[in-house]
C-alpha positions in Angstrom: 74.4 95.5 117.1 76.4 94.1 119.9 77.6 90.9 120.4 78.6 89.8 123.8 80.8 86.4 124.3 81.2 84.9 127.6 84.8 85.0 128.3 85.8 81.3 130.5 88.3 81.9 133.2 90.8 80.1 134.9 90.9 79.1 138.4 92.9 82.7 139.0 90.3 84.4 137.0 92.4 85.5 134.4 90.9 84.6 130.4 91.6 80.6 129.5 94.3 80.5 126.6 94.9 78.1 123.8 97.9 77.5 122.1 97.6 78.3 118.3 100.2 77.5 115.8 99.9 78.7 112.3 103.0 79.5 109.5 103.5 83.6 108.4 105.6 84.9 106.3 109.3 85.0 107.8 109.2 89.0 106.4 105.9 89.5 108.9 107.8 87.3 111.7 110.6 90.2 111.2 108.4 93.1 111.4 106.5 92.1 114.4 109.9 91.1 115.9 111.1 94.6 115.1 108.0 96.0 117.2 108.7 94.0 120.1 112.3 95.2 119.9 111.0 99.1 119.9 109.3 97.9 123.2 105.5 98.5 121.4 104.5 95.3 122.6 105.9 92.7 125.4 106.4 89.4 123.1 105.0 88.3 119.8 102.2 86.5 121.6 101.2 90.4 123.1 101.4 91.6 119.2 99.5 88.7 118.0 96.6 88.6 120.5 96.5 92.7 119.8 96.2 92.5 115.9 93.6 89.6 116.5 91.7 91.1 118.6 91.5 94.7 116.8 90.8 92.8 113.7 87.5 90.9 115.3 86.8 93.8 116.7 86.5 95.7 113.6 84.8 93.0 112.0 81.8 92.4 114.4 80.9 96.1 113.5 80.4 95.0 109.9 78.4 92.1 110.4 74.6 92.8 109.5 72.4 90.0 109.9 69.1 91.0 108.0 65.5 89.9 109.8 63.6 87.2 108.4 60.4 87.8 106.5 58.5 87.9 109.6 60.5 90.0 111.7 60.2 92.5 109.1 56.8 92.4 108.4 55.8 92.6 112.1 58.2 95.5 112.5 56.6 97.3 109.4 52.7 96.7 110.7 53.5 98.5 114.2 52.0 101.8 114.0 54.4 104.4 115.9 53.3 105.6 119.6 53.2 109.1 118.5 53.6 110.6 114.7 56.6 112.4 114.1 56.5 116.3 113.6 57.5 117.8 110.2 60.5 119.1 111.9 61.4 115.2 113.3 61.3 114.2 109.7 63.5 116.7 108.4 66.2 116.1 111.1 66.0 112.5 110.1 66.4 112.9 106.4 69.3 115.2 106.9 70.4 112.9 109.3 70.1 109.8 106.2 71.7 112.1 103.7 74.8 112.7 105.6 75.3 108.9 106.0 74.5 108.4 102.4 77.1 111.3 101.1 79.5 109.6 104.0 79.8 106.5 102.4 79.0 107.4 98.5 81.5 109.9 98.1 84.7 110.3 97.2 87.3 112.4 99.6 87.0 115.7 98.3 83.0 115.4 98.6 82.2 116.7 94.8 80.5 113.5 93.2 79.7 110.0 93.7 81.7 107.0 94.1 81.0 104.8 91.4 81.7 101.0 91.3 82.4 100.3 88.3 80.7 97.5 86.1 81.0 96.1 82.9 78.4 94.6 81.6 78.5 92.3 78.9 75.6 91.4 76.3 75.4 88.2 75.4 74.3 87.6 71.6 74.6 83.9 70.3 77.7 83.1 73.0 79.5 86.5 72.0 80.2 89.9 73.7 79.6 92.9 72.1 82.9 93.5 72.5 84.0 90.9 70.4 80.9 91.8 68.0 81.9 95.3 67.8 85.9 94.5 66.9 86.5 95.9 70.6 
């Protein structure tokens, strides 16, 4: 997905700007301070519209907006232009797995992340846990 904002412009046709004022932390003021000094950046406004524009950056890429009802069940009752050869299918599984593995597994690749979850039964307002002396 892309998202595309119209940028307004000034008269010289450079982006509009607005001035923002917000409190940080004085250790963050020091750091950034100690970036501009290292010549990494021009001025804390340079760092600033940098980090915030890195960060929304980053962010737009995780956005998922899921379809309505009706744009899914359109999308599902389109029959495809041509069916896809055994081979096509193949390529796209592998192609599926690798994202899967990708996201589900830890860095060394052996086994699956796993989230974990405690669940709790509830049996007249008490935990197991409690029920069980644990």
């Amino acid at each position: 997905m892309q998202v595309v904002v119209e940028v307004p412009r000034n008269a010289k046709g450079r982006p509009k700007t607005k001035v923002v004022s917000f409190r940080i932390p004085v250790f963050v003021e020091q750091q950034i301070d100690a970036l501009v000094e290292l010549g990494l950046f021009k001025d804390r406004t340079d760092f600033l519209n940098y980090a915030i524009q890195k960060t929304l950056f980053e962010l737009v890429d995780k956005i998922v907006i899921p379809p309505s009802e009706e744009v899914l069940n359109f999308v599902l009752s389109l029959e495809p232009a041509f069916p896809l050869s055994d081979d096509e299918i193949r390529e796209v599984m592998k192609d599926v797995e690798k994202e899967v593995k990708s996201k589900f597994t830890d860095s060394s690749g052996d086994r699956l992340k796993r989230n974990r979850v405690l669940r709790v039964r509830r049996t007249e307002g008490k935990s197991n846990e409690s029920n069980n002396g644990g």
